[in-house]
N, C-alpha and C positions, 0 to 999 in steps of 0.2 A: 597453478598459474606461475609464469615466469620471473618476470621483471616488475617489480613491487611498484603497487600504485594508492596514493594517500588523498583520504580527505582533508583537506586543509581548511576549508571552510563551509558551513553551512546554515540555512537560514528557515522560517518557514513564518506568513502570518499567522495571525490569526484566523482563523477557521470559522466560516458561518455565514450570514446573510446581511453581504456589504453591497444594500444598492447604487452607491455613492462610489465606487468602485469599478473598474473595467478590467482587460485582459492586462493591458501598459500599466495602469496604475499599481496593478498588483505583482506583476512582472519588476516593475521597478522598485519595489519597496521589498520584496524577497532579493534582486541581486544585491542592491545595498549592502543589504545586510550580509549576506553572503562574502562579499568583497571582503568588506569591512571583517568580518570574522576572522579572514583567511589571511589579513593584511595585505590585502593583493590590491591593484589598480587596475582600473580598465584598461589601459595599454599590458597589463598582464594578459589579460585572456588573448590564448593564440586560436579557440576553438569555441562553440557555441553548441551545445543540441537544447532542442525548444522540445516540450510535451505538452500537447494540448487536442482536446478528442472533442469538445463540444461548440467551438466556436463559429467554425463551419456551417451548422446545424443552426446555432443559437442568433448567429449575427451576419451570417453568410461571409467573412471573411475566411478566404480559402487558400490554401497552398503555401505559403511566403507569411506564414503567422509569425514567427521566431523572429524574423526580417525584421517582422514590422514590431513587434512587441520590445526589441533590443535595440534598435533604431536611436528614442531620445536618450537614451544610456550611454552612445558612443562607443556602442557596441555597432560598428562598419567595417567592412574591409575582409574580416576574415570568414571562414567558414563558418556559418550558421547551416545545423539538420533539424529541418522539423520532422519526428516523432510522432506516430499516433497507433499505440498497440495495446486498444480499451482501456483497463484499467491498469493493465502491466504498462502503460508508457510511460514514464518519468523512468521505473527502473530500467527499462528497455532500450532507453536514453541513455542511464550510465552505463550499460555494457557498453554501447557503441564506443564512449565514449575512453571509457576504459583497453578497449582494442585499438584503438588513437593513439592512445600513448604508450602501450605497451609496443608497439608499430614503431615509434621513433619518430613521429611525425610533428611532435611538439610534447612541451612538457608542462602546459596549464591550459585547464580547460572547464568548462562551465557548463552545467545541467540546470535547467529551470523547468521548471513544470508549474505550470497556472492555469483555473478553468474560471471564466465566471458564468455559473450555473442558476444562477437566482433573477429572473427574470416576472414579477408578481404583472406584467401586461400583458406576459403570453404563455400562459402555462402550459393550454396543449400544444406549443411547441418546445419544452421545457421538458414535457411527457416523450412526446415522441423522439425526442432527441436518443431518449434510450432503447428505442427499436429496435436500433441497426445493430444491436449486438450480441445476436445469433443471426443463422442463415435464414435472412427473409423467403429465400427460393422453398425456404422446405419449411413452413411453418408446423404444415400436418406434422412433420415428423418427431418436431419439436414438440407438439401436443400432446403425440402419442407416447412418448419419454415423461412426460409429464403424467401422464395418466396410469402407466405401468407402474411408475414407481408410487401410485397410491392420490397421485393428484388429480385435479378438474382444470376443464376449460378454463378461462379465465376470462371470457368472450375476447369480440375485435377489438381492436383500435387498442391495447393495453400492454405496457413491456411486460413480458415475460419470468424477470428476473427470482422476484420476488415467488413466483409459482413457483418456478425450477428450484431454488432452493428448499422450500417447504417439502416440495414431493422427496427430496435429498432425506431434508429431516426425518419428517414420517418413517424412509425407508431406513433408515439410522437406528428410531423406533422401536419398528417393527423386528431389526436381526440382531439390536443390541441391550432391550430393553431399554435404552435409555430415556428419559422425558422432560415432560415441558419445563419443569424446574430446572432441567439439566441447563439449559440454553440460558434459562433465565436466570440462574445464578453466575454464567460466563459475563452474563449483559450488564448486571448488579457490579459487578466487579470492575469491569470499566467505565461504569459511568460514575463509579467512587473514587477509581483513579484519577477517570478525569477532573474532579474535584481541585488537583494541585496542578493541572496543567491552566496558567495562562493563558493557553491559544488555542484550547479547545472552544468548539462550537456550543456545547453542552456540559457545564459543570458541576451540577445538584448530584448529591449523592442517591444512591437508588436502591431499595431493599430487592429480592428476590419477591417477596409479595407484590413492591409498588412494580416492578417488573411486568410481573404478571398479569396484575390490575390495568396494566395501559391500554391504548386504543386497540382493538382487534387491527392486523393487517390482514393475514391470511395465516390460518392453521398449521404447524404451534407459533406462528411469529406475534408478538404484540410491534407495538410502535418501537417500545424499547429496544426493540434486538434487529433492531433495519439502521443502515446509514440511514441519516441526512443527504439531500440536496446540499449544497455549500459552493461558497465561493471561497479562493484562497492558492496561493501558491506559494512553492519552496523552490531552494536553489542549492545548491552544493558545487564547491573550485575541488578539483581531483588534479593531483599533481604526480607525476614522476617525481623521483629521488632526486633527480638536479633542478625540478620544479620547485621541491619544498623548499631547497636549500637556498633556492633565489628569493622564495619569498619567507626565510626564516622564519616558518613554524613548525618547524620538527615539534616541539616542545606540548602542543596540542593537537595533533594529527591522528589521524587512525587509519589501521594498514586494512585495502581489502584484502580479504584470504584467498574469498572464491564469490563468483560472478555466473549464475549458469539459467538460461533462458531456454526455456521445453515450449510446443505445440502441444494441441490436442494428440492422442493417440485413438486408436480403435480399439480400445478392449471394451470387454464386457460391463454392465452396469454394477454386476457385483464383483469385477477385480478389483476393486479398491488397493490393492498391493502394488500396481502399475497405475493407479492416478496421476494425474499431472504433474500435482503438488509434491508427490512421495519420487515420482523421477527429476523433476528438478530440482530437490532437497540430497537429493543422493548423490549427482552430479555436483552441486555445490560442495558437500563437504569433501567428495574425492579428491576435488580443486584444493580446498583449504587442508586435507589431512584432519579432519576432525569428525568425530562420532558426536551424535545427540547427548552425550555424557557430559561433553566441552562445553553444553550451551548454557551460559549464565543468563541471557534476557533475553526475546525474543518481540514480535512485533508481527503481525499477521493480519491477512485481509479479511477483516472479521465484517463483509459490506452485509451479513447476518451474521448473530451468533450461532448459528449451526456452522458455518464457513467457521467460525475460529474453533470449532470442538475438530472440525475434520482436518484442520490444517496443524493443529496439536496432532493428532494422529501422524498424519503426512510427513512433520519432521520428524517425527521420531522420539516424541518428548513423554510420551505417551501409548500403552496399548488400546488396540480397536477396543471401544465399548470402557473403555475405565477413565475416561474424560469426566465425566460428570462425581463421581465419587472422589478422585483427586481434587474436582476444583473444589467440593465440596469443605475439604478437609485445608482448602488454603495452599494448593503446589501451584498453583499459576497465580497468584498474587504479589504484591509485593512481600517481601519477606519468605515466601514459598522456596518449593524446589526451582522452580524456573518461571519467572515470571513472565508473562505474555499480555501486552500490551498495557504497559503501563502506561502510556500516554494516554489510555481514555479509548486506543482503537477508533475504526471507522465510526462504531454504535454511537461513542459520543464524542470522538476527536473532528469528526465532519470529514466527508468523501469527497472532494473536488479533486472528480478525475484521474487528470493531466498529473496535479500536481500529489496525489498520494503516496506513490511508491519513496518519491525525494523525501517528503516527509518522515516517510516509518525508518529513512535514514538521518534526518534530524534529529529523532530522539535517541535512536539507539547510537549517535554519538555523541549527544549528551551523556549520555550513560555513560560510554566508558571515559568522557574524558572527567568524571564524578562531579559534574555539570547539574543533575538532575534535582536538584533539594531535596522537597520531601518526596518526591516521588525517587530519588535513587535505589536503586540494585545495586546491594554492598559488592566489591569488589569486583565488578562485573569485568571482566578480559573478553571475552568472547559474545558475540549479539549474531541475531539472525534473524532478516528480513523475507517474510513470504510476501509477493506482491502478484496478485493473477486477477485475469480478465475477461468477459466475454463469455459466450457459452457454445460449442462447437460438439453434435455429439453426446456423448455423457457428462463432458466435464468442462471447466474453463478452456479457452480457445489460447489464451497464453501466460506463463507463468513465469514469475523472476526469484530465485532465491540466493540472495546475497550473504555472504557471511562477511562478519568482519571483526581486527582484533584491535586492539586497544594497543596502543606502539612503544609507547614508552614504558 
């Protein structure tokens, strides 16, 4: 990438099931902070992109969400983009937003991502909210993907998500030996982290046994190793060099390296070598100039713990099939070779959305700017964000992976 672009500020709530809560409320209490971090004022933001996938759905407010959501803020006048690319949008939002300023078009600018998904008066629309995210036109075919790679129906009326990844797992399984402990010892792991995160949804420590022992979802998953539903949103000020320097905080900033957003492709179910996550990991460090070797933390869309064994794969932090034996031994923990998702992850950090991908950039600059307490990564320089969404195909329909370095 060219023309250097810095986080200046970032924010995220709390994570979980805040009925008392809305899209604005929670909009406004993530820029705050986010301002406030960044030392910047509303008459700073020269640009606005909004992320948010379920509100449409959830409340029928449609098109003009960011509008309305940055409205009481005194956020008017400028460019507001509303975003909505599954679970990749919030990140999908900072590249935009990222090519804004690298553009010359201004030099501070604001990403928010907010969902509120907790709705206990209308579940099945709460349910169905998640439908839409494979090709409804081709359901069969989406079944029949399910089915080859070892899974079942799951009858009508039901998202899909939760199948497609199991049959992933299984076929993991079945060409890597790997097993149910594997996943449930990735699961154990962030929900011990998220022990020291604040703003997790989930913060009880978790054995691999109690792992295990949770509610059946579907085959190998227990409850433990699935997102949550959640309500919650983040924000992050992204500045050019004569951005930061207007709002004097060089001094806690952190630089992006590389920013690179992939689609679905059409390969085969077993390339795994051309997966989504594995070309927009490659793309990103070419951006940044760094090999998986550079990665001191990382942070990953574990919306299952099989999705974070396959997205450790994907970056590179790891060989096909030796995810489970490394976590075993403690390399993705804290204190590990490279840690992955210390914040607790999707499993217990909570999935709202919109706003995830900003998140998995809250903490990871936490990290580096040695913000984190007891959960910090000793000397961390280097973090990498995988944030992907949707199911298009064989694999996620779109994928964000961000690299980024610590500046000072």
């Amino acid at each position: 990438m060219s023309q250097d672009v810095f986080i200046a500020g970032v924010s995220m709530t709390a994570f979980g099931k805040r009925p008392a809560d809305s899209v604005k409320s929670l909009t406004a209490e993530a820029v705050t902070a986010a301002l406030a971090d960044a030392g910047a004022g509303v008459a700073d933001i020269q640009a606005a992109w909004f992320s948010n996938t379920r509100q449409p759905m959830l409340e029928g407010q449609n098109t003009v969400r960011g509008q309305i959501a940055l409205r009481p803020l005194g956020l008017t006048g400028i460019p507001v983009v509303n975003v909505e690319n599954a679970c990749a949008s919030g990140s999908t939002a900072l590249l935009q937003s990222i090519h804004w300023l690298r553009a010359g078009a201004g030099d501070i600018a604001l990403v928010v991502g907010a969902e509120k998904m907790v709705f206990p008066d209308r579940p099945d629309r709460v349910a169905a909210a998640f439908a839409g995210g494979t090709d409804v036109h081709d359901r069969e075919g989406v079944l029949a993907y399910i089915k080859a790679m070892g899974g079942e129906d799951p009858g009508p009326g039901r998202s899909l998500f939760m199948d497609l990844y199991a049959a992933q797992a299984r076929a993991h399984m079945a060409r890597h030996g790997t097993t149910q402990a594997d996943f449930a010892r990735l699961a154990a792991k962030n929900h011990t982290a998220a022990r020291d995160n604040p703003l997790s949804q989930y913060r009880t420590p978790m054995t691999v046994d109690q792992v295990l022992a949770d509610k059946p979802v579907v085959f190998p998953f227990t409850r433990a190793m699935c997102a949550p539903v959640s309500d919650g949103a983040s924000a992050v000020v992204l500045c050019s060099a004569a951005g930061l320097a207007k709002l004097g905080a060089a001094g806690r900033a952190v630089r992006v390296r590389g920013c690179a957003l992939v689609s679905a492709g059409a390969r085969a179910p077993a390339d795994l070598g051309n997966h989504i996550g594995r070309r927009a990991a490659l793309a990103a460090y070419e951006q940044a100039g760094i090999t998986p070797a550079d990665i001191d933390v990382a942070e990953v869309h574990d919306a299952t713990s099989y999705a974070e064994l396959q997205q450790i794969e994907n970056l590179g932090l790891a060989e096909p099939g030796t995810v489970g034996a490394r976590a075993a031994t403690g390399d993705f923990a804290l204190g590990g070779r490279t840690p992955v998702n210390p914040s607790g992850g999707l499993v217990a950090k909570g999935h709202p959305v919109g706003a995830t991908g900003l998140a998995q950039l809250y903490e990871l600059t936490t990290q580096l700017r040695g913000e984190a307490g007891p959960r910090q990564v000793e000397n961390a320089r280097i973090a990498v964000a995988e944030n992907g969404g949707g199911f298009l195909g064989v694999e996620e329909a779109a994928t964000v992976v961000t690299v980024l370095e610590r500046a000072a």
